[in-house]
N, C-alpha and C positions, 0 to 999 in steps of 0.2 A: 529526449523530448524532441517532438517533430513541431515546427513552424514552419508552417504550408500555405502557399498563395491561394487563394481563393481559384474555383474552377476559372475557365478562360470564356468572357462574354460573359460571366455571372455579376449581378448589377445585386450591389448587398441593400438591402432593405435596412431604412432608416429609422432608429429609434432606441430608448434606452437601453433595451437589452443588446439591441446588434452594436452601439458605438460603444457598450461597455464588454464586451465580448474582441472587439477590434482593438482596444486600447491592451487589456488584457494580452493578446495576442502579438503586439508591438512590444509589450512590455516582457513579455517570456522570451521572446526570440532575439532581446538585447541583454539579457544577463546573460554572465559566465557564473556557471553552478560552480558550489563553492561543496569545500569537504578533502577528505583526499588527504592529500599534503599539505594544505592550508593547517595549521595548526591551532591557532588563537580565534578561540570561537567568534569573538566582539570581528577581528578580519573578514571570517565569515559571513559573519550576521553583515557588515557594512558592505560586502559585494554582491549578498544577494539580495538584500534589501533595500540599497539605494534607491531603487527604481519603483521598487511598491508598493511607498508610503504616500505617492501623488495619486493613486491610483484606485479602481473600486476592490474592494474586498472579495474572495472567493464566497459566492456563496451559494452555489451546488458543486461539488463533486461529484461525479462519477464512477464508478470501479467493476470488474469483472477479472475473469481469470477462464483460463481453459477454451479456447478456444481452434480448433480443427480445421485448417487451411483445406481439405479437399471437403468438409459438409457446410451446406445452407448455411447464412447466417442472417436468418431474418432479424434480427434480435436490435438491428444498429439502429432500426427508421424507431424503438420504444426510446431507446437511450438519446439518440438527438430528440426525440420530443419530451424526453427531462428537461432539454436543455441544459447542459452544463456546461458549467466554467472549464472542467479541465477534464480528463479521462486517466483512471491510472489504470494500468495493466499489471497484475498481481505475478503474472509467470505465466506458463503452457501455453505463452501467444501463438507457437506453432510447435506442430506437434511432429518437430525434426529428429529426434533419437536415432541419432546417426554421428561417427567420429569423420564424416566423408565432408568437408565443407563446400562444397559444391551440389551436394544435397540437401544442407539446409539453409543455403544461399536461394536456391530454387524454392524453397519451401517459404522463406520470406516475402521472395517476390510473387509466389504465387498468394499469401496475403494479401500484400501491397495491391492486389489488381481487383480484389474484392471490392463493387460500388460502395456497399457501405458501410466499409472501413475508410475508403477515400474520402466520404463524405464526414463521417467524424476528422480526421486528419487535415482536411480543409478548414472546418470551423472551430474547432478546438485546439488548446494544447494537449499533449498527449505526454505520460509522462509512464514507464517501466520499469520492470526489476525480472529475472527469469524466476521460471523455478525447474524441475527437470529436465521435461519432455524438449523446452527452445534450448537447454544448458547441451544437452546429445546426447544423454544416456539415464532410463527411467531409474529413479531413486539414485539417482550417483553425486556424489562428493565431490572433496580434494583431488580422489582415485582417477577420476577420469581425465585422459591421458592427453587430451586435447581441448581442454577447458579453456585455453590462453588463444587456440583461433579462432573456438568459440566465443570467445567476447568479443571480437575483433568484428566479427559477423553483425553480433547484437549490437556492438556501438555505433557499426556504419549505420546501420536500419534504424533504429530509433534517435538517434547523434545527432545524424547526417553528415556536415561539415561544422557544425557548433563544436569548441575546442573545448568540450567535456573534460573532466579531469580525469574517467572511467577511461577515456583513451589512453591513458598513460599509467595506469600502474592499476594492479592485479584486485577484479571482484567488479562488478557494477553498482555498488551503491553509491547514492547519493540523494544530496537532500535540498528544498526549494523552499523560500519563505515568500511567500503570496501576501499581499493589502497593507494597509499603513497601521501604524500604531495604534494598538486597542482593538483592532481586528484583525491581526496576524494569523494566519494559517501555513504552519510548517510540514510540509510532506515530506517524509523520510522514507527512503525506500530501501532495506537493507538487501542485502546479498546469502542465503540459506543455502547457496550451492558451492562456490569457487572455493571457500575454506574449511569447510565442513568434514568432521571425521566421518568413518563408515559407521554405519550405524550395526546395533544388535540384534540377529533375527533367527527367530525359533520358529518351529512346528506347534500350533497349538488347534486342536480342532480337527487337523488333517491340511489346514493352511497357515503357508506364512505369514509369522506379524513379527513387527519391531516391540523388540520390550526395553525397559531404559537400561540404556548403558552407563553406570556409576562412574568409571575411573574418573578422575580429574585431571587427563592428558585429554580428554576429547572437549572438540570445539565445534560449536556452528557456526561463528562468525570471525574467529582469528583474532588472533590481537590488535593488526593494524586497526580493523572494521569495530572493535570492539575499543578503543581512544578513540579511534574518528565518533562513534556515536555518545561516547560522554560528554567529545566537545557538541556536538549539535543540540543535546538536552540542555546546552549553557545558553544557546542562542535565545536571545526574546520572542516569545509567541504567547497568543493566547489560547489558539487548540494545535494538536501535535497530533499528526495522522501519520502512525508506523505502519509503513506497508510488509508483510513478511510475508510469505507466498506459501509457508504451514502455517497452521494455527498454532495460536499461543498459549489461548485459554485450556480448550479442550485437552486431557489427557487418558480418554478411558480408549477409545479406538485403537484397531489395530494398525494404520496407518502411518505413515512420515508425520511429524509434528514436533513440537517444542519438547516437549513430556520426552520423547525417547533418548535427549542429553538433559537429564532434571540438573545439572548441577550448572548449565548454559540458560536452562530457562531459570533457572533461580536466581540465577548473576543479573538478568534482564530483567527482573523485577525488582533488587537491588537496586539496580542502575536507575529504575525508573523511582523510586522512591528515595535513595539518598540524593540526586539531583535535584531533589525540589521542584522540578518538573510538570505543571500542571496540565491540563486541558486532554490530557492524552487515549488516542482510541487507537485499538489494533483493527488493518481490516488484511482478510487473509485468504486463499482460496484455494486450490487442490482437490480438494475431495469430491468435487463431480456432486454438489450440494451447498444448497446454502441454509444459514443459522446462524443466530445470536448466545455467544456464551460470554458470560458475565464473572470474575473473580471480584470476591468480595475478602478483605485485610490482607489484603499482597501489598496494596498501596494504602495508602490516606481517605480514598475513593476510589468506587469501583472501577476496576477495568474492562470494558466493552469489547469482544473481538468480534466482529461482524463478517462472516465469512458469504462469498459467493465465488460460485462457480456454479455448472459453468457457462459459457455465453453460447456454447454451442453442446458440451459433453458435459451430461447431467443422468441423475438415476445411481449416484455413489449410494454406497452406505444401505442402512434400509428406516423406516420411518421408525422403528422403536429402537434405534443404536443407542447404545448409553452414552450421556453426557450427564452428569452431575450440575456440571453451569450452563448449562442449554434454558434459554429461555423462551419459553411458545413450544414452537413445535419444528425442524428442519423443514425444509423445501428441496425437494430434487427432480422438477424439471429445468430448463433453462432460463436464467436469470442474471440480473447485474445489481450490482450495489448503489446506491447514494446516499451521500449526505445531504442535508441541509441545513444551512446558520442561518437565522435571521437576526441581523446584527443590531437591528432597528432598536428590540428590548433592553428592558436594562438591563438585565442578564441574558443573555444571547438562547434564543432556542433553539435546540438542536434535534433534529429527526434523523435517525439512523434507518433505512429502511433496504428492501429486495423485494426488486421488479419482476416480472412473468416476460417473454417474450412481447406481449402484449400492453406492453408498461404497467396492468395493475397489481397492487402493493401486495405481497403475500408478507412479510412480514413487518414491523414497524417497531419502534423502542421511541421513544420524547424524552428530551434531557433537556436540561437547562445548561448552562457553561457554569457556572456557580458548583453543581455536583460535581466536575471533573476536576475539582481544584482542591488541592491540603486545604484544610482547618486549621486558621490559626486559632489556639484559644481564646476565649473572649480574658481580657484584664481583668482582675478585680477592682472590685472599686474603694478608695480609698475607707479607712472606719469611717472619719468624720463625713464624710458624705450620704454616709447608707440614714434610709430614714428624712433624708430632706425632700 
């Protein structure tokens, strides 16, 4: 996560949204993310939470994926007039595929000089996970040979000097609890690259695709990353935003995604169901397209994965790819994600949507936070009662 001074001579404009935006900002660039080698969730939960229970609630998110350090990126002036609380970055922030770390060192900083990426990075927190193209080598795993300087790169650039725990031991995930009690928002950002087996790829059509690979030696997220995320499903929240940089839902494409380790995407649905774990949405990006796909009895309630991409590289896919949990219809020009909570209700409403370059809405889903939560059964009532 980047915490960035304001430009120099800039005079911040006064009023609810800017000093909740400022406090906000104080408040992210004073914790130390927890996760890692922290062990005991309740540990967790009280060093990354101390500071957010005094504090206003998230209530827009941000999100995008794929984005091209040498093309345009008109796309920042829609997303700052979302205005949001924080910005997550899904993966393909630079599109370095390179083992040369002095190339994609340059390829950071030539981001970094983009106005407006500065401009987001000044008024926001900013918060990342890779997925290939910034990890250095397109569709690579475990296999690739320089994945450990490659974080080293991504931790300085989005870190900075914050004593991340990502700096010290292998994969970049990590995870963040935003607002006070009752309006908690935990952003989990997992790692689908640094541990991940190779994946399985055939000829089908005349082109390559991934199709699933059964054994049960293969992994997407490793063992550490895999107890670090059962303790974070412990932590108290009331919505839980998993960042994965594949999709989760979708499994019919030919593409990188959850579906081509079923026995890894199965464990994660597992996980998210025996935790007890409520509130929970995926959002995902990759495929140069955005869409909403929905599983329905994986959990207690449905699971949401909200994918966009990309904020600059868009036109994946084609508009009739099959998806089974695809709801509406995909989008493949260029686009970013947002949430919205409005904590105000007595059940909190929630809008899932994907923005055009020109911030208007191409697609949209309305929840409530009451649907994201197990069902407990209602009691019976006692005999002598029934009837009164």
């Amino acid at each position: 996560m980047i915490c960035s001074d304001p430009a120099p001579g800039r005079v911040p404009r006064v009023g609810t949204t800017r000093i909740r935006g400022v406090l906000l900002l104080l408040m992210v660039c004073g914790w130390t993310a927890f996760g890692g080698n922290r062990a005991p969730a309740e540990t967790a939960d009280r060093a990354a939470g101390a500071g957010a229970g005094a504090d206003a609630p998230l209530e827009r998110i941000a999100f995008g994926s794929c984005v091209h350090q040498d093309r345009p990126q008109p796309i920042w002036d829609a997303v700052l007039a979302a205005n949001p609380d924080c910005f997550v970055f899904l993966g393909d922030n630079i599109y370095g595929d390179s083992d040369d770390m002095e190339m994609l060192r340059a390829k950071y900083n030539q981001l970094a000089s983009v106005p407006g990426f500065q401009r987001l990075r000044a008024k926001v927190p900013v918060l990342a996970t890779w997925d290939d193209h910034d990890y250095g080598r397109d569709d690579a795993g475990a296999e690739f040979p320089s994945r450990a300087e490659s974080q080293q790169l991504f931790v300085e650039f989005w870190d900075g000097e914050r004593d991340a725990p990502r700096r010290h031991r292998p994969g970049v995930y990590e995870a963040r609890v935003f607002g006070p009690p009752g309006q908690r928002v935990q952003i989990i950002l997992l790692d689908t690259r640094y541990f991940r087996s190779e994946l399985k790829s055939v000829v089908l059509g005349g082109r390559p695709a991934y199709v699933p690979r059964e054994d049960a030696s293969a992994t997407m997220l490793g063992e550490q990353q895999w107890t670090w995320l059962a303790e974070q499903l412990l932590v108290p929240a009331e919505l839980r935003i998993i960042a994965s940089s594949i999709q989760v839902v979708s499994r019919e494409h030919r593409y990188e995604k959850w579906a081509n380790l079923p026995r890894e995407r199965q464990r994660l649905l597992d996980l998210l169901r025996t935790s007890g774990a409520g509130g929970v949405v995926v959002i995902s990006g990759d495929r140069h397209l955005a869409e909403l796909s929905r599983a329905d009895g994986a959990l207690p309630y449905p699971l949401y994965d909200l994918t966009s991409s990309g904020l600059t590289q868009s036109g994946g896919g084609h508009t009739d790819e099959p998806n089974a949990a695809r709801v509406g219809q995909n989008f493949r020009d260029p686009n970013f994600g947002l949430i919205r909570i409005d904590w105000k209700a007595s059940d909190p409403a929630i809008r899932l949507s994907i923005h055009d370059v020109g911030g208007a809405t191409r697609l949209e889903q309305r929840l409530r936070l009451g649907q994201l939560q197990p069902q407990v059964p209602a009691r019976p009532r006692p005999a002598a009662a029934i009837g009164r």
